[in-house]
N, C-alpha and C positions, 0 to 999 in steps of 0.2 A: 550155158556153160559148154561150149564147141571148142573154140581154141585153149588145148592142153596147155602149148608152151606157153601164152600170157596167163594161165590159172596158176602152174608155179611160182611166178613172181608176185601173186597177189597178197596184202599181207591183211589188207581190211573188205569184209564181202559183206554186201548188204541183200537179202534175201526178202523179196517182195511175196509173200501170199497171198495179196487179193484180199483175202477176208479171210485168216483164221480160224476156224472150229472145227468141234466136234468131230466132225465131219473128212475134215482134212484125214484125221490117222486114222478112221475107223475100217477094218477090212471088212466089208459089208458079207462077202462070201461067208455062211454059213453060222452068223451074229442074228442078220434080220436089221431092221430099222429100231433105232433107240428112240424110245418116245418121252424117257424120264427128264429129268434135268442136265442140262449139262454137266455142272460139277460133277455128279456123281456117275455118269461114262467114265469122267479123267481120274475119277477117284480110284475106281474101281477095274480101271484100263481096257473098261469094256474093248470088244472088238479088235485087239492086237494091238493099241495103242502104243504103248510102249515099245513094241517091236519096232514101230513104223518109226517112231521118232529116234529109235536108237540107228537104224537103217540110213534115218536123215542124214545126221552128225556122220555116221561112214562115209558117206556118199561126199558131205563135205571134206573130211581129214583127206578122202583118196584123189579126190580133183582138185582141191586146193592146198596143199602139203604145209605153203609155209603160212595158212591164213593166223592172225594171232589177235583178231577184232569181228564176232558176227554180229551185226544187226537184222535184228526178225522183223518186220512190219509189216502192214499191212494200211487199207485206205477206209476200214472201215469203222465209222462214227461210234463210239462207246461213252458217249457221253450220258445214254442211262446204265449203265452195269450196272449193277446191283449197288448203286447209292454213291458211285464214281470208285468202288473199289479195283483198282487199278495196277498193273496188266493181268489181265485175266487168269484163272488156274491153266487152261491149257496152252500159253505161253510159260507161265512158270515150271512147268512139266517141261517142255522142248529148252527152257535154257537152261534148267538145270542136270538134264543131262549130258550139256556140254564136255566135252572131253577135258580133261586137264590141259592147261596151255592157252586155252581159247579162251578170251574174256567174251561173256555174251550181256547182248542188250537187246532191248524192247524199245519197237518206236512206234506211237500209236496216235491215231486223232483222237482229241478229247476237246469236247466244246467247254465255253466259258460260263454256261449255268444262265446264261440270258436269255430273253426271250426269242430274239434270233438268232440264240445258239452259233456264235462266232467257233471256229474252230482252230488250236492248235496241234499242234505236234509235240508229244512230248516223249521223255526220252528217258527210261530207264536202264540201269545196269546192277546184274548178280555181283554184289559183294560178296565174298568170303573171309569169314575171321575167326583166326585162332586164337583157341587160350591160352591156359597157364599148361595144360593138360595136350600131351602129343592128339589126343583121340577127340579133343574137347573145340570141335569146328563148327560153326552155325553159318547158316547163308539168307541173306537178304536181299531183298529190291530196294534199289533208292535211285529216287530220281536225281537224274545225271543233265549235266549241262545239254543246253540246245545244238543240235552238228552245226561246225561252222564250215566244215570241210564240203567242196563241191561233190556232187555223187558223179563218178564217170558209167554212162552207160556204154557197152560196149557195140560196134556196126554188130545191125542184124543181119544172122545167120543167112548165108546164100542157102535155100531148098531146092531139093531135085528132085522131080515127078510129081502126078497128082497129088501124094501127101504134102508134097513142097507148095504145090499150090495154094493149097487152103492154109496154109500156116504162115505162108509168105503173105494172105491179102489178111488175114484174122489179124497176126502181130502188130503191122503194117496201119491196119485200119483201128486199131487200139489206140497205136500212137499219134495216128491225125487227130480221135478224137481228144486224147489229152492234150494237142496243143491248142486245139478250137476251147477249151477251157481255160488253156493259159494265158490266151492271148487278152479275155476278157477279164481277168484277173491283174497281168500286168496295167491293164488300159485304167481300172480303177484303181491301183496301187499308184501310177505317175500322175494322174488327176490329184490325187490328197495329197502325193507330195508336192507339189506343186504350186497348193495354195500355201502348205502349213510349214515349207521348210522356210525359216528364216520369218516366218511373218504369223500371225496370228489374226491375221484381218478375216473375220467369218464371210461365209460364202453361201450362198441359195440354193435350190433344187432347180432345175431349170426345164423338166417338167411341168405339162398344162395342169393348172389347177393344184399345184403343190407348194407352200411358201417354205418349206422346210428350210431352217437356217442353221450350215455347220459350223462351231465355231469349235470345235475342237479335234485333234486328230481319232483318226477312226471313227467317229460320228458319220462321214460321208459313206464310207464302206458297208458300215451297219446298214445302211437307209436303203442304202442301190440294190445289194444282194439280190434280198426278196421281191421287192419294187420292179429291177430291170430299169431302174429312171436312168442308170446311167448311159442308157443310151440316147437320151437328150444332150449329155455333155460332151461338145468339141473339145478337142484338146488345143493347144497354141500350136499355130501352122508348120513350125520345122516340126515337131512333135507330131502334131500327126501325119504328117508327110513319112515319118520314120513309120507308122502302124499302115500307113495305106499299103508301101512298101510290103510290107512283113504280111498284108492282107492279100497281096497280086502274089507272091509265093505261097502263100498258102492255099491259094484258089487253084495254083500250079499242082499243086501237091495232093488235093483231094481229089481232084481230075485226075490226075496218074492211080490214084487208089480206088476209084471210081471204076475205073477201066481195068485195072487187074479182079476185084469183085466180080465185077460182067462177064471173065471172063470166064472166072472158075464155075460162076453160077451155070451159064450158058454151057459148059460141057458138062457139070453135074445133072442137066437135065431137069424134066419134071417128074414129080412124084407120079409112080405110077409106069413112066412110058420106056421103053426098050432101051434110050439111049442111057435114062440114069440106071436102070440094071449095070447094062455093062460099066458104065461109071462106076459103079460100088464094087464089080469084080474086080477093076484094076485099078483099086483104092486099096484093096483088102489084099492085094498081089503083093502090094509093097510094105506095107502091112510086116505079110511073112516073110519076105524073103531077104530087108532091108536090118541090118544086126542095130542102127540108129535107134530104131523102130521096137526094140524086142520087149518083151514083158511074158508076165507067168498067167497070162488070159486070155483065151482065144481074140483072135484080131475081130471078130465080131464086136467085140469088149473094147476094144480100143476106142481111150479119151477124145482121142481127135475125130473117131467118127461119131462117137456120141455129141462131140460139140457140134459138128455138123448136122445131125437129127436133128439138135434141139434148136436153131438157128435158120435152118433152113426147111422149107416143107420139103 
């Protein structure tokens, strides 16, 4: 969230957290590590909890003024929670402290209880409802229609200096890997439509040693996931001429991301020798001097060099 003037205009923000927990609001400084169960951290707001989530919602109302839609999400499988009870207490914590005005939602994967656990996305929103009584308010989750609206991501952030470095090839190399996930995705989504739009005529595995017969939709999808058999399947030639395409830019693109990796790695240096010293001194320069950059913990503490520790030797 860098450019101000298009956060003003924005009226629906989808906020991605990776993976949700505990974790996320706990201020670890002078708590210690929680060992109990989760629920009972968010019960009990162990560790400033409730500060940080209320922090959140400001941080949102001050950079997005006119937003009037938050969706929370995240990518992480909860198809065991505690017996598919569903969105978790520590999302119902963050959207119930939603400020007035903001309708919030929850969007989460949940698989379909199968054995290869197919996964959807499903989509909750905080209801509010009144009584008879001014004082007489209760709030609910209930699941909410599937988005059909496109999500815009916005161009990434230009960075400047070594901190720019490692965030420009980290973001950067994030998002190559989730296209190298989509593109296998797309490739079985237009295979099954392909046999089964307009026809019903079942179709084989085409895989050594496999007679697997699909004669229904989503049956091929289920098979291929875990298998990988779909990579025995050609596609019909304009068709795959459209993915070889979209494969010669993508080969373009992880070579560009290849090369900016090399690049920071090779001035970050190796563990241990003179040059990644100075490396970290004028990592931690900017650090302090950069207002982007600031926080209430010494730059020692700073998340981006932590990610770097933990990523790189």
């Amino acid at each position: 969230m860098y450019d101000m003037d298009f956060l003003t205009c924005v009226e629906r923000l989808c906020v991605d957290f990776g993976w949700m927990n505990k974790r996320t609001w706990i201020i670890e400084e002078g708590f210690g590590h929680w060992v109990g169960e989760e629920e009972d951290a968010i019960a009990t707001a162990y560790g400033g909890m409730n500060e940080r989530m209320q922090d959140f919602w400001r941080t949102v109302h001050q950079r997005v003024p006119q937003v009037k839609h938050v969706i929370l999400d995240d990518d992480q499988d909860r198809s065991d929670y505690h017996d598919g009870r569903l969105p978790p207490d520590v999302y119902k914590n963050v959207g119930q402290m939603c400020p007035l005005g903001i309708s919030a939602l929850v969007d989460l994967v949940q698989g379909d209880g199968s054995i290869n656990r197919r996964t959807n996305r499903v989509l909750w929103q905080l209801v509010t409802t009144k009584g008879d009584a001014s004082t007489d308010v209760s709030q609910e989750w209930k699941l909410y229609p599937s988005r059909s609206e496109p999500s815009i991501t916005p161009p990434n952030k230009i960075y400047r200096g070594p901190v720019g470095a490692f965030l420009d090839y980290f973001t950067r190399g994030n998002e190559v890997n989730r296209q190298k996930r989509a593109i296998r995705i797309h490739r079985i989504a237009v295979m099954e439509k392909l046999h089964f739009n307009g026809s019903q005529d079942p179709f084989s595995c085409e895989a050594p040693d496999c007679n697997v017969q699909f004669a229904q939709p989503e049956e091929y999808t289920t098979h291929v996931i875990p298998t990988i058999y779909d990579k025995y399947h050609a596609l019909p030639g304009p068709v795959e001429k459209l993915f070889a395409e979209n494969d010669e830019r993508f080969k373009r693109l992880s070579d560009i991301e290849s090369k900016r990796e090399q690049s920071f790695l090779e001035w970050w240096g190796e563990y241990g020798s003179e040059k990644r010293c100075m490396a970290e001194k004028e990592y931690v320069h900017q650090l302090e001097h950069y207002p982007y950059y600031a926080q209430d913990k010494p730059a020692l503490e700073h998340k981006t060099l932590k990610m770097i520790h933990a990523c790189i030797n």
